[in-house]
C-alpha positions as a LaTeX table, in Angstrom:
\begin{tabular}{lrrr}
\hline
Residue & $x$ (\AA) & $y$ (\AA) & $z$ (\AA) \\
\hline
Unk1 & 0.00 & 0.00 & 0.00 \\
Unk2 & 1.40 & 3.11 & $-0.95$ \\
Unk3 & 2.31 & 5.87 & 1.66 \\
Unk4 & 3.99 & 9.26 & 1.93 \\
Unk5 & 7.38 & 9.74 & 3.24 \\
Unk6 & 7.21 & 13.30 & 5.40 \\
Unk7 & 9.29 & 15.26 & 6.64 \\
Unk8 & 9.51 & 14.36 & 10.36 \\
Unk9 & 9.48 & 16.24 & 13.56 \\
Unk10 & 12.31 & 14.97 & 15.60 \\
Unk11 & 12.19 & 17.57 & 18.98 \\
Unk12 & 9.78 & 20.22 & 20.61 \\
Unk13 & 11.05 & 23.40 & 19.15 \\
Unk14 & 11.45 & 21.82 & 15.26 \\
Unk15 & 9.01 & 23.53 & 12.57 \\
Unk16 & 11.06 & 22.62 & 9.29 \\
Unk17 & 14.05 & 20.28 & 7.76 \\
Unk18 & 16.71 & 21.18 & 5.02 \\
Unk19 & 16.78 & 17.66 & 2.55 \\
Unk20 & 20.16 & 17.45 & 2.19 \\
Unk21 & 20.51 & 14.53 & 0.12 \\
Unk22 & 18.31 & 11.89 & $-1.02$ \\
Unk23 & 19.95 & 8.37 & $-0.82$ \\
Unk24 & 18.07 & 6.64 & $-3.27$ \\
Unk25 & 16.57 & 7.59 & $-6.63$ \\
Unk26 & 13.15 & 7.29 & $-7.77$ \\
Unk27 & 12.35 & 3.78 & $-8.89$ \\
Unk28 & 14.62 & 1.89 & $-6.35$ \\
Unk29 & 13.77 & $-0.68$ & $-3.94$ \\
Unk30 & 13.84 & 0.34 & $-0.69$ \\
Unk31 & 13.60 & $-1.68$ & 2.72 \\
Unk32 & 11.53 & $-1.34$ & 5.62 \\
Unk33 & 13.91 & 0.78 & 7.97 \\
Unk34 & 16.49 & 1.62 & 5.34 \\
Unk35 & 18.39 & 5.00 & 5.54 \\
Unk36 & 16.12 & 6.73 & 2.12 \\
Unk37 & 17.53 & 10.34 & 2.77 \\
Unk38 & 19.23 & 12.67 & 5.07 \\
Unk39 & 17.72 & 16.02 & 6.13 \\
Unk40 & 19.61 & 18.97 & 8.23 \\
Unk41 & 17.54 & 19.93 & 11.58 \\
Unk42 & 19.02 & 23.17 & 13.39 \\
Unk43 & 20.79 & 21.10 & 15.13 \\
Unk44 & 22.41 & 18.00 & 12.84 \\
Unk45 & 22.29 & 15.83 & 9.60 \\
Unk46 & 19.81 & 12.55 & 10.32 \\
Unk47 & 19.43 & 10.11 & 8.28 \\
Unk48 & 15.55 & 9.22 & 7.65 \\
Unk49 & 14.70 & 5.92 & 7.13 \\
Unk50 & 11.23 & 4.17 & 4.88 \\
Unk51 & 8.48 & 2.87 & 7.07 \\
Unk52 & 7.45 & 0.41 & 4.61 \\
Unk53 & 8.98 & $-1.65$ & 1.91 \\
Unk54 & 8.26 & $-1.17$ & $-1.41$ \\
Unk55 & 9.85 & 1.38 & $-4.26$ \\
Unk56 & 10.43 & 5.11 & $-4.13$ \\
Unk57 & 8.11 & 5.81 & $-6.80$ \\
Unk58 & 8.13 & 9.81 & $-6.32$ \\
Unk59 & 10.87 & 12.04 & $-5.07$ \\
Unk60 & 8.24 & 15.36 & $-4.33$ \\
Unk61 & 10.76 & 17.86 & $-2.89$ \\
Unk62 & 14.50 & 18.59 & $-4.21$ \\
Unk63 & 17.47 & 18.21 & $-2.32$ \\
Unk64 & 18.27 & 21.74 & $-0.40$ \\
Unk65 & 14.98 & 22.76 & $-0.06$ \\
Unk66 & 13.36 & 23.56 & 3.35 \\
Unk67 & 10.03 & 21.63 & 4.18 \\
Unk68 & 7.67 & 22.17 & 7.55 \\
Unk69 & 7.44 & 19.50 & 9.33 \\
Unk70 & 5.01 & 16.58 & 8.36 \\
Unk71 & 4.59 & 17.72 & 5.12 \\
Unk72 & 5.12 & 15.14 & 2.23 \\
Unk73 & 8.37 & 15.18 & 0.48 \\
Unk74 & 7.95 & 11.66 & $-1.37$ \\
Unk75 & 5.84 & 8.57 & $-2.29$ \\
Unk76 & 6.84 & 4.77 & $-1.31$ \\
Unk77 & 4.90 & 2.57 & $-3.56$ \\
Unk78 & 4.30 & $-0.97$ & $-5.24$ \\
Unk79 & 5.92 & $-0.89$ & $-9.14$ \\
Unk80 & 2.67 & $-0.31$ & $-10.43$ \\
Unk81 & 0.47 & 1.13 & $-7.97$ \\
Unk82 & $-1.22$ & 4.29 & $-8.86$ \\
Unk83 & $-0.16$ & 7.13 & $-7.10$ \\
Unk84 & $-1.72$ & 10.22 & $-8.91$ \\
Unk85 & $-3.99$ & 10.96 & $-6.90$ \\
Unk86 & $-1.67$ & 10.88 & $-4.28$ \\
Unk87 & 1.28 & 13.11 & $-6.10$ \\
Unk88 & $-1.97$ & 15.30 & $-6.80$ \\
Unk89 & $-2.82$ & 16.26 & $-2.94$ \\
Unk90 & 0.42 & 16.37 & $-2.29$ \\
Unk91 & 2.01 & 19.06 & $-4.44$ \\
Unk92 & $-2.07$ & 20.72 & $-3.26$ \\
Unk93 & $-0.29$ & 20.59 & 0.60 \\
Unk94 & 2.75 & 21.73 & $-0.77$ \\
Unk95 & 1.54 & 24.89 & $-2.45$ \\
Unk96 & 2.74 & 23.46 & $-5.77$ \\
Unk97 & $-0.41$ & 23.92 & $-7.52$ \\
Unk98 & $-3.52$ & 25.83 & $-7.97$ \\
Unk99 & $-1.98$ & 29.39 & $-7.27$ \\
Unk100 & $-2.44$ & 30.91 & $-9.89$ \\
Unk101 & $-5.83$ & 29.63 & $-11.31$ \\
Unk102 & $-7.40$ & 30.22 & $-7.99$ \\
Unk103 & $-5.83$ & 34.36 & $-8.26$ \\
Unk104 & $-7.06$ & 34.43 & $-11.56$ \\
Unk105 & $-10.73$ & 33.48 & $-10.58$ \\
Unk106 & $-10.60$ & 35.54 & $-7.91$ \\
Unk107 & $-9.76$ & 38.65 & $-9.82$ \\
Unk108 & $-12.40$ & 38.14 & $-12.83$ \\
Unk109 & $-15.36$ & 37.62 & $-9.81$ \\
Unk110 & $-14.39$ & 40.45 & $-8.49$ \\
Unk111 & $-14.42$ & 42.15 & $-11.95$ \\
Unk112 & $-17.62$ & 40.56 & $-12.54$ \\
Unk113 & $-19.31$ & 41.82 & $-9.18$ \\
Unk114 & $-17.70$ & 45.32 & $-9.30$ \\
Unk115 & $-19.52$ & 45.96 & $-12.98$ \\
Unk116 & $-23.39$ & 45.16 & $-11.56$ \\
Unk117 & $-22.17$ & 47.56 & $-8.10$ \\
Unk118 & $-24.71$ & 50.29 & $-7.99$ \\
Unk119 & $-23.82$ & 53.89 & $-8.92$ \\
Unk120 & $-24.96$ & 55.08 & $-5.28$ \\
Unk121 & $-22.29$ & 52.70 & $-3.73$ \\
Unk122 & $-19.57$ & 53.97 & $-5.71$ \\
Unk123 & $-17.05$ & 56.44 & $-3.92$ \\
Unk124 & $-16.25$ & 59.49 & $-5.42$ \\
Unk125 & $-13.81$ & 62.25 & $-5.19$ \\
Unk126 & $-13.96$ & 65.66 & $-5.12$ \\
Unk127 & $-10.62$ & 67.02 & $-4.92$ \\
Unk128 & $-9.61$ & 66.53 & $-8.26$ \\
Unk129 & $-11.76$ & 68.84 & $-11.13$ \\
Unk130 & $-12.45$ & 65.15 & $-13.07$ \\
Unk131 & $-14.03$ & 62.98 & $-10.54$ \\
Unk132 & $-12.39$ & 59.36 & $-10.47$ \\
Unk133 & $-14.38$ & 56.51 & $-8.96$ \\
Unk134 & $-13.17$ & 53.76 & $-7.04$ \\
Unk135 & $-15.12$ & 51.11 & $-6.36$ \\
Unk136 & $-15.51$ & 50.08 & $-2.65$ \\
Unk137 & $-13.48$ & 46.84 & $-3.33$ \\
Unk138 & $-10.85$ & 48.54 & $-4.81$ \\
Unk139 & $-10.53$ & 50.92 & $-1.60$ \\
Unk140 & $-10.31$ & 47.64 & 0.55 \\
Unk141 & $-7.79$ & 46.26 & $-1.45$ \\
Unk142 & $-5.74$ & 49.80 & $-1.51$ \\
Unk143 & $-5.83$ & 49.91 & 2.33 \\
Unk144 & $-4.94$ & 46.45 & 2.67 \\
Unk145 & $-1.92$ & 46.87 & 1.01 \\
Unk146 & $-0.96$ & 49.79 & 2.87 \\
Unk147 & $-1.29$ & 52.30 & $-0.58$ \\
Unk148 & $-1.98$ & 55.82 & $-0.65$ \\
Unk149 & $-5.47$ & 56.51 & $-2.61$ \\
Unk150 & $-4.36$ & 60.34 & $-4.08$ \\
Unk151 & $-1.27$ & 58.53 & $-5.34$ \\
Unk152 & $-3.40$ & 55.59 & $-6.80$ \\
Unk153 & $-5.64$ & 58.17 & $-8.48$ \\
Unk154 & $-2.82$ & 60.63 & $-9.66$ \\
Unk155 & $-1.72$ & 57.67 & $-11.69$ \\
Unk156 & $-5.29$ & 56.77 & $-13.78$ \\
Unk157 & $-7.34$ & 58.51 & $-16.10$ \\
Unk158 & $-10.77$ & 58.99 & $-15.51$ \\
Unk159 & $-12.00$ & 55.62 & $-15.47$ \\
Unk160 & $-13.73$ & 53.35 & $-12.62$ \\
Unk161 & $-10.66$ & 51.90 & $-10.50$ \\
Unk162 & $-11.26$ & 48.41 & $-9.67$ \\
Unk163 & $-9.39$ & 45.52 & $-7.23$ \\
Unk164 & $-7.44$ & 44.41 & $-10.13$ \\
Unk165 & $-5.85$ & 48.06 & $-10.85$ \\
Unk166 & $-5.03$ & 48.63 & $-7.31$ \\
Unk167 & $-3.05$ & 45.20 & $-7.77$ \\
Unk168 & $-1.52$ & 46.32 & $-10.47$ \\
Unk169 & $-0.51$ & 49.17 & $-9.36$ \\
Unk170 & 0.89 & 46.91 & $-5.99$ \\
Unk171 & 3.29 & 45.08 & $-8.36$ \\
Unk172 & 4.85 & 47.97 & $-10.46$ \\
Unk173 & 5.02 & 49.98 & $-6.99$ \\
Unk174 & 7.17 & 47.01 & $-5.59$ \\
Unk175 & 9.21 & 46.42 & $-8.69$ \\
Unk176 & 10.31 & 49.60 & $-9.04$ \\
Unk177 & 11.21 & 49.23 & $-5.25$ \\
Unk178 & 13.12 & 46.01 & $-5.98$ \\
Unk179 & 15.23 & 47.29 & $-8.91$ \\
Unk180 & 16.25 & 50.27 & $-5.90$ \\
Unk181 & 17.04 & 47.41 & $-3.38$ \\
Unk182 & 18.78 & 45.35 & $-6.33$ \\
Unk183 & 21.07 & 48.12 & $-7.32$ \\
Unk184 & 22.06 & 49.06 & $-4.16$ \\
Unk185 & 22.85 & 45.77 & $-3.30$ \\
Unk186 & 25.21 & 45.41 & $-6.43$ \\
Unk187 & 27.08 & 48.33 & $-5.70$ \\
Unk188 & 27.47 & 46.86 & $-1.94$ \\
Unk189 & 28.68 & 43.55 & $-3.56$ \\
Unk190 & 32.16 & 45.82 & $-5.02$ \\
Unk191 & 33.16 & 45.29 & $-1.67$ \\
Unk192 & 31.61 & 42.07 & $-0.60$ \\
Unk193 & 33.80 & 38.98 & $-0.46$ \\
Unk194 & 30.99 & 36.70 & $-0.43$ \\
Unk195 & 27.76 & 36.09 & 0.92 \\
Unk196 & 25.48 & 33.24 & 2.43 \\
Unk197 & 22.25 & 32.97 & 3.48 \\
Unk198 & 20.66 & 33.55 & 6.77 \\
Unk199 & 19.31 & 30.09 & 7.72 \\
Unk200 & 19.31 & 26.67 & 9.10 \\
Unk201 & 21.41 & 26.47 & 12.05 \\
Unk202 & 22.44 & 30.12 & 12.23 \\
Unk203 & 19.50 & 31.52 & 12.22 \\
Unk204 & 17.51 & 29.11 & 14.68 \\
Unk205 & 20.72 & 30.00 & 16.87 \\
Unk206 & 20.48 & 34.12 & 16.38 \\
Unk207 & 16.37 & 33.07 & 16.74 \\
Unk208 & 16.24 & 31.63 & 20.22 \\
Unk209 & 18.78 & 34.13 & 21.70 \\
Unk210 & 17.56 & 37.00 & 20.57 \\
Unk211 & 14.72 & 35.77 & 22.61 \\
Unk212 & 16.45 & 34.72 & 25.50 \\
Unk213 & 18.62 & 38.47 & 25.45 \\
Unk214 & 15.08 & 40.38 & 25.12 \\
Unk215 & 13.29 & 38.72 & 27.15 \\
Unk216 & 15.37 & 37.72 & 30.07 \\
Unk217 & 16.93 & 40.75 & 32.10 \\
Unk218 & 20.34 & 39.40 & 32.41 \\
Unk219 & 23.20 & 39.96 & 35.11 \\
Unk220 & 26.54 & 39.03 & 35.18 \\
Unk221 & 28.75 & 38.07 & 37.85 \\
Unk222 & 32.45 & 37.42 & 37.52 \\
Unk223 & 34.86 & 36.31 & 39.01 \\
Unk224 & 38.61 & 35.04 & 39.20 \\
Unk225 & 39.99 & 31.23 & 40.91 \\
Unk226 & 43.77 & 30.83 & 41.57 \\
Unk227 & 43.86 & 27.23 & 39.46 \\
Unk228 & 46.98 & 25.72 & 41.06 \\
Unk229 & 45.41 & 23.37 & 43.40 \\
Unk230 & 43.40 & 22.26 & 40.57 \\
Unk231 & 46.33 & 21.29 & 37.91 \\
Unk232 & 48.21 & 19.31 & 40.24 \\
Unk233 & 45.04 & 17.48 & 41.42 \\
Unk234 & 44.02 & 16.65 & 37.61 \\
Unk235 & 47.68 & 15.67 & 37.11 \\
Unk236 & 47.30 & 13.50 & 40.10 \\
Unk237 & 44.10 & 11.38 & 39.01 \\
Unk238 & 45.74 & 11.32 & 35.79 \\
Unk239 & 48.23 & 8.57 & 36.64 \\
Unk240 & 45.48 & 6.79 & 38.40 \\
Unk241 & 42.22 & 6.67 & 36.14 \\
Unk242 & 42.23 & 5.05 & 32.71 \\
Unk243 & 40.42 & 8.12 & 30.89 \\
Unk244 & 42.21 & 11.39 & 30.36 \\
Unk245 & 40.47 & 13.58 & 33.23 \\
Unk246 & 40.69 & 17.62 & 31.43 \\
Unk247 & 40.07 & 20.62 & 33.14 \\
Unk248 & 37.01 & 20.88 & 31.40 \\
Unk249 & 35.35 & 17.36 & 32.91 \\
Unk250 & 36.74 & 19.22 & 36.42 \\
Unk251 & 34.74 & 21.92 & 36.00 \\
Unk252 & 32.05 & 20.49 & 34.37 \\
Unk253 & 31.80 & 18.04 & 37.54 \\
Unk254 & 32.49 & 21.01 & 40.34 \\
Unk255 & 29.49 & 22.98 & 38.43 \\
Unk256 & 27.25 & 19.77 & 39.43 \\
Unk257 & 27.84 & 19.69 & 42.73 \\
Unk258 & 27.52 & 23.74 & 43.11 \\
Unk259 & 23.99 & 23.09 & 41.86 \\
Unk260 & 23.50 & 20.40 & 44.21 \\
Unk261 & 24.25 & 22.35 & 46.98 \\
Unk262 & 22.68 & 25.25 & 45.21 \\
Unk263 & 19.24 & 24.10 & 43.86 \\
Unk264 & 17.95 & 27.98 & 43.06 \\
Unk265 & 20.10 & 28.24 & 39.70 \\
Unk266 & 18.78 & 24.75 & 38.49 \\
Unk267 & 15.66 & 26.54 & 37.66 \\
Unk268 & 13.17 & 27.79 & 34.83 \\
Unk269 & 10.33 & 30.32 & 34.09 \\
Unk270 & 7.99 & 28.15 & 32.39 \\
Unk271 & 4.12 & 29.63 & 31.96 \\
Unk272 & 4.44 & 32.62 & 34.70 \\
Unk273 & 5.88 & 29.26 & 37.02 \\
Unk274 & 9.15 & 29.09 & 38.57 \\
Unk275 & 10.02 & 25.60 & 37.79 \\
Unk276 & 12.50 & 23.98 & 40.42 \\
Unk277 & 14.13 & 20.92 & 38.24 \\
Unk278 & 14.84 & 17.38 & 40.49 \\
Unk279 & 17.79 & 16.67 & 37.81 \\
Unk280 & 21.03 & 18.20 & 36.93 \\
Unk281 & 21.23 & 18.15 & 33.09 \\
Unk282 & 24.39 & 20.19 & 31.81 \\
Unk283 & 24.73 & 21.57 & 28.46 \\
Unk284 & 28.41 & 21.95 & 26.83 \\
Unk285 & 28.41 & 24.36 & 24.22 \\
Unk286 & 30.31 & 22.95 & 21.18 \\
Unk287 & 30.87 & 25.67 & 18.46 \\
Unk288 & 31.00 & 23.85 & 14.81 \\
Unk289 & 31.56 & 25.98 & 11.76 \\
Unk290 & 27.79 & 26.88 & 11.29 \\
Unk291 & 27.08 & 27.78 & 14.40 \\
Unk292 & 26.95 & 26.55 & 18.15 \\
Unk293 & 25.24 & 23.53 & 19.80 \\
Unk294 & 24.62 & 22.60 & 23.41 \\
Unk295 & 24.71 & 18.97 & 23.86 \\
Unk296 & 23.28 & 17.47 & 27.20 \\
Unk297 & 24.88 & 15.68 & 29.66 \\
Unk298 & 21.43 & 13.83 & 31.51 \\
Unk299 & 21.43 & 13.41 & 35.34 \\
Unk300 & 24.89 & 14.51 & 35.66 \\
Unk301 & 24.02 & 14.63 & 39.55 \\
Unk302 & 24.44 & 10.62 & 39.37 \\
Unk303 & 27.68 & 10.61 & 38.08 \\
Unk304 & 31.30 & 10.17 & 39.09 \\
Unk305 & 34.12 & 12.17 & 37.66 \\
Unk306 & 35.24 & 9.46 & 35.46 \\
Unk307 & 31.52 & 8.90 & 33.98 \\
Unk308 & 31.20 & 13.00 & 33.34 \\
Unk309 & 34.64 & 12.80 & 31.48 \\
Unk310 & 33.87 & 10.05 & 29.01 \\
Unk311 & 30.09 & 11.08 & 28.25 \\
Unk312 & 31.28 & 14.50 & 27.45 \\
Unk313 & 33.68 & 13.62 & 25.72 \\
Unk314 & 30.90 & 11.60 & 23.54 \\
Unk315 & 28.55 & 13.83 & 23.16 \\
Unk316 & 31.45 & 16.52 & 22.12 \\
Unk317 & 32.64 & 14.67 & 19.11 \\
Unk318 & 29.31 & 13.22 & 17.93 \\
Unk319 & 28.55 & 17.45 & 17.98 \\
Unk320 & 31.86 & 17.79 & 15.59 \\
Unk321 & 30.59 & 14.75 & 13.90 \\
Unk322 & 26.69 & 15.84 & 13.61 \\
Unk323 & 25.44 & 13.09 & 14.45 \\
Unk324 & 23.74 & 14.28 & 17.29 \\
Unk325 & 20.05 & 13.12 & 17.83 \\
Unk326 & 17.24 & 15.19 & 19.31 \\
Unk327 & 17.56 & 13.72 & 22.28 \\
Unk328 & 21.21 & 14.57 & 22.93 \\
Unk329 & 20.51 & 18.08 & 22.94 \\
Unk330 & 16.98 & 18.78 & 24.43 \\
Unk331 & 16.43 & 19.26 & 28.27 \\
Unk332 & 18.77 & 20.81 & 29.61 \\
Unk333 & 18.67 & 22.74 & 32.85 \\
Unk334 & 22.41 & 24.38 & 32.85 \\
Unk335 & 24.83 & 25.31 & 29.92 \\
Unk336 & 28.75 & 25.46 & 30.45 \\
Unk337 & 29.95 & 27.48 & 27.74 \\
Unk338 & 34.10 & 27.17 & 27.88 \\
Unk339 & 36.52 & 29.56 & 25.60 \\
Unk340 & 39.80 & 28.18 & 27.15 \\
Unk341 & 40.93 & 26.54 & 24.91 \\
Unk342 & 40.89 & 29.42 & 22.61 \\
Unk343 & 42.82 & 31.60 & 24.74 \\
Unk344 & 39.55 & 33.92 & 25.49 \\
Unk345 & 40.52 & 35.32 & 28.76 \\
Unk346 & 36.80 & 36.30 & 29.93 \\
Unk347 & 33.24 & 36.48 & 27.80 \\
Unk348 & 29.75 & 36.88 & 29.15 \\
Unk349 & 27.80 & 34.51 & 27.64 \\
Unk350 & 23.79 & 34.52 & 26.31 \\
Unk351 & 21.71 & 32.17 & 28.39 \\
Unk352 & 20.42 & 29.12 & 26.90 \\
Unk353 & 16.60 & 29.22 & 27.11 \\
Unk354 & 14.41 & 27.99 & 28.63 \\
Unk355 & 17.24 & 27.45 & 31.33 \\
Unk356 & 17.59 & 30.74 & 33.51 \\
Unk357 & 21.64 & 30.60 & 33.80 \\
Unk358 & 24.96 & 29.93 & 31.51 \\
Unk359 & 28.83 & 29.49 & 33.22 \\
Unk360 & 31.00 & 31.88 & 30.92 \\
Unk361 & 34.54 & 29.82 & 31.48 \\
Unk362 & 37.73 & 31.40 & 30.03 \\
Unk363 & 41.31 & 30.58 & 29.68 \\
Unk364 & 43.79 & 29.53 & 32.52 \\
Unk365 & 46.65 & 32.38 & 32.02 \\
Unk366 & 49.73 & 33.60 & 34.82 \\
Unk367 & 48.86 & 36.53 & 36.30 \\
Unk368 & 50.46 & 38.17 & 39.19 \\
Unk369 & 48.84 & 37.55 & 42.58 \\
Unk370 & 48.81 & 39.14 & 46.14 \\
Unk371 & 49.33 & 36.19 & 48.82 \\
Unk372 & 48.33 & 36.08 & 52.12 \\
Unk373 & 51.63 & 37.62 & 53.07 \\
Unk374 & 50.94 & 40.39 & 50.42 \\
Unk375 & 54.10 & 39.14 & 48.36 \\
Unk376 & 53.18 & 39.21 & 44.76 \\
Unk377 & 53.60 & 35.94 & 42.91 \\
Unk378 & 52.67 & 34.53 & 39.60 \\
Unk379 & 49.66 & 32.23 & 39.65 \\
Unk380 & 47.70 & 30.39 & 36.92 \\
Unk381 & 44.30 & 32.34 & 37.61 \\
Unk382 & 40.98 & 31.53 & 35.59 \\
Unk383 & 37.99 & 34.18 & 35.51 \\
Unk384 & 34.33 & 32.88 & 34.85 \\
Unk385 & 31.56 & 34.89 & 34.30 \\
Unk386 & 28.25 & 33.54 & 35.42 \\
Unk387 & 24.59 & 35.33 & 33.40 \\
Unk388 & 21.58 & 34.57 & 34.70 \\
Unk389 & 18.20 & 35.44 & 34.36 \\
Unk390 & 17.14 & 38.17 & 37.11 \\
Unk391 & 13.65 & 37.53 & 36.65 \\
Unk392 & 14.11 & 34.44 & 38.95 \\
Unk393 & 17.53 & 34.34 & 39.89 \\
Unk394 & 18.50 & 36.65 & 42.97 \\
Unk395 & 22.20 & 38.22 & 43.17 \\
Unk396 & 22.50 & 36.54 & 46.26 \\
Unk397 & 22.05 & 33.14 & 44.97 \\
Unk398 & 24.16 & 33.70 & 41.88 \\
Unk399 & 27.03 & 35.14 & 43.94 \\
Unk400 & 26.57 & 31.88 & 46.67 \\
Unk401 & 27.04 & 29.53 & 43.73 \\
Unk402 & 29.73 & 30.99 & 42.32 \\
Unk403 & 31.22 & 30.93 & 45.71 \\
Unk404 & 30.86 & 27.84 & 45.36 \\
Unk405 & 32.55 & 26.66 & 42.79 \\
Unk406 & 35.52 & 28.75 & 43.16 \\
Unk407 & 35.89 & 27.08 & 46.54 \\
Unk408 & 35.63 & 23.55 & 45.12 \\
Unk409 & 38.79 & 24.69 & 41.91 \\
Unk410 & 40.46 & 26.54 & 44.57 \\
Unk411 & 40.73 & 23.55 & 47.10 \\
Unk412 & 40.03 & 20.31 & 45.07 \\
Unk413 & 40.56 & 18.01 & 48.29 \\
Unk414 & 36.94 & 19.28 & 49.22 \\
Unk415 & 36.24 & 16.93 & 46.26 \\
Unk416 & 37.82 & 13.71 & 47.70 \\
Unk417 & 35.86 & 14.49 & 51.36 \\
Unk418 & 31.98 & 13.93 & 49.73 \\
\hline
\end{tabular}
C-alpha cells in the first residue's frame, strides 16, 4: 500500500528540515527501515529511514529545499500502484499547484461583481476637477496593502478603478522598489567577499537568543579562581584513572555539585511558574563551523568524575561529527559554555533558554597575585563569568554559587571528602 514519506518532527522546538541529500533515486527498492535520505535539523544531519517496503516511486521535494514538518516530500509505492492521486494532494499541501488559477478566478469575480455595483455605492472624489471613482473593493484592497489613494488616483485617467488596478498598481510599486534594493545591493557587492544565506542552524541559533537576550533581564557576575590546586590534582588522578580527566570534565563536575548544593540556579520560568528541576542536566556548548550547539549531559548529579569525562567527551565529538540526535541536545537545565581553549581570557555569555543561567569559562593564564603575606607571585588564575536570568535568579544566589565553585577549583581536596 502506498504511503507518503514526510518530513519528520524529531524535537519540541522543530518547525522545518533542510533535505540534504536523497539516498536513493526514484524507482529503487527500498527496505523497511532503510536510511532513504538525510535532512539537516538546526541542530544535525539525520538520516531518515522508509516505514514500509516497497519502491520510491516519487521524489516530491528537491534536495536543499526547506520543508515544515510533516509535510510530504515523497511517495513509497508498489511498481505499479497508482499514485496520482496521491502526487496530486500532495504538491495541493505543498503549495505546488492551484496558485495561480485560484488568483485568476478571484480577480475576474471580483471584476464581474464590481460591474453590476450600484452607482450610489460607488465612492467618489472631489478634490480633483475630473471625478475618479473607485469602487468600494478597490478601496479595501488599496488599504490592505498599505497604498496611498491620491497617489493611486494621480496615476489613472478617468476611469472606474477596480481591485485588479489597485493590484496592479501593488506590483509595479514594488518592482520599481526592488530594482532600488537590487542596485544598491550590487554596488554593496564591489566590496563584498561573499555572501550566504541567513538560515538553518544560524539563524535558529540568532532566533532563540535574541529571545532569550530580550526577554530575560540578564546579570553578570564574575569572578577570578587561583587554578593551582586544581592542575596538580588533575595531574594526580591522571596517573590513576584510565580516561584522560581535562580541566574541562573538572569543571564540568564542580558545576554539578555547586547546583547540588545550590538548587535555586537549576531553575526555569515556564508559563508565569518558577520551575524547580529534580535533575542536573548540563549543556556543553560545542561551536561547529555553522554555528553553536549545546549537547546534554542527563542526570549529571548521578555521576562520578570518570563517567562526566567520558560522556562529554561523547557527546562533544558526535557534535563535531553531527550526528547528534534530538535527544542529545533537548532538556537541559544548565549550559557550560568554555573559551579556554581558545585563549579567550573572559566572555559573558547569552543564556540558553528555557534554562535561567549559563557558566561563561575562560582561559587559565599567569597573572600576578597578592598572597596572604601580600608578596606578589605569579599564579595560573581563571575568571568565569556567570549570566543569569534576574527575573528568577536573585544576586545573592548567583554570587553563593559561584562561591561555590571557586571554593571547590580553589581547594580540590573538598572533592575527595563527599
Amino acid at each position: 500500500m502506498a504511503k507518503y514519506v514526510i518530513m519528520p518532527k524529531l524535537g519540541f522546538n522543530m518547525r522545518e528540515g533542510k533535505i540534504v541529500k536523497w539516498l536513493k533515486h526514484e524507482g529503487e527498492r527500498v527496505q523497511e527501515q532503510e536510511a532513504i535520505l538525510q535532512i539537516e535539523t538546526d541542530k544535525s544531519v539525520i538520516d531518515v529511514e522508509s516505514q514500509i517496503s516497497g519502491f520510491l516511486r516519487k521524489i516530491l521535494v528537491e534536495e536543499g529545499e526547506v520543508i515544515p514538518v510533516t509535510l510530504p516530500i515523497g511517495i513509497i509505492a508498489e511498481k505499479d500502484e497508482d499514485i496520482d492521486e496521491m502526487v496530486h494532494e500532495a504538491l495541493k499541501k505543498l503549495g505546488s499547484i492551484g496558485k495561480e488559477d485560484n488568483l485568476q478566478k478571484e480577480v475576474e469575480g471580483e471584476r464581474t461583481l464590481e460591474e453590476n455595483i450600484p452607482l450610489k455605492e460607488v465612492e467618489t472624489d472631489q478634490v480633483e476637477s475630473q471625478v475618479k471613482k473607485i469602487s468600494p473593493r478597490a478601496r479595501k484592497k488599496a488599504k490592505e496593502l498599505g497604498l496611498d489613494l491620491q497617489l493611486i488616483k494621480n496615476k489613472f485617467s478617468n476611469k472606474m478603478i477596480l481591485a485588479e488596478d489597485i493590484i496592479e498598481f501593488s506590483k509595479k510599486e514594488k518592482m520599481s522598489e526592488a530594482h532600488e534594493v537590487t542596485q544598491k545591493a550590487q554596488d554593496e557587492r564591489k566590496v563584498i567577499a561573499k555572501e550566504e544565506p541567513y538560515s538553518g542552524m544560524r539563524k535558529m541559533i540568532g532566533d532563540r537568543l535574541s529571545q532569550s537576550k530580550f526577554s530575560a533581564p540578564h546579570i553578570y557576575f564574575t569572578t577570578s579562581v587561583d587554578m593551582t590546586n586544581i592542575l596538580t590534582f588533575s595531574e594526580m588522578i591522571k596517573k590513576d584513572k584510565e580516561s584522560h580527566i581535562s580541566i574541562n570534565d573538572l569543571i564540568i563536575y564542580v558545576t554539578v555539585k555547586a547546583l547540588r548544593e545550590n538548587p535555586k540556579l537549576n531553575v526555569s520560568l515556564l508559563n508565569e511558574r518558577i520551575v524547580y528541576y529534580s535533575r542536573i542536566n548540563i549543556g556543553i556548548a560545542v561551536g561547529l563551523e555553522d554555528g553553536l550547539i549545546v549537547p546534554v549531559l542527563k542526570e549529571a548529579e548521578k555521576k562520578n568524575l570518570l563517567e562526566i569525562s567520558t560522556e562529554s567527551k561523547t557527546l562533544i565529538h558526535l557534535a563535531r561529527e553531527k550526528k547528534l540526535l534530538p535527544g542529545d541536545y533537548q532538556d537541559g537545565t544548565f549550559t557550560i559554555s568554555n573559551l579556554g581553549m581558545f585563549d579567550i581570557e573572559q566572555f559573558t555569555a547569552v543564556i540558553n533558554p528555557p534554562e535561567s543561567a549559563i557558566l561563561a569559562v575562560g582561559s587559565i593564564q599567569k597573572k600576578p597575585f597578592v598572597d596572604e603575606n601580600n608578596d606578589i607571585i605569579i599564579k595560573p588564575i581563571m575568571k568565569m563569568t556567570l549570566s543569569v536570568d534576574h527575573r528568577v535568579i536573585d544576586g545573592i544566589a548567583a554570587a553563593l554559587f559561584l562561591k561555590k565553585i571557586k571554593e571547590y577549583l580553589s581547594n580540590p581536596g573538598l572533592l575527595m571528602l563527599q
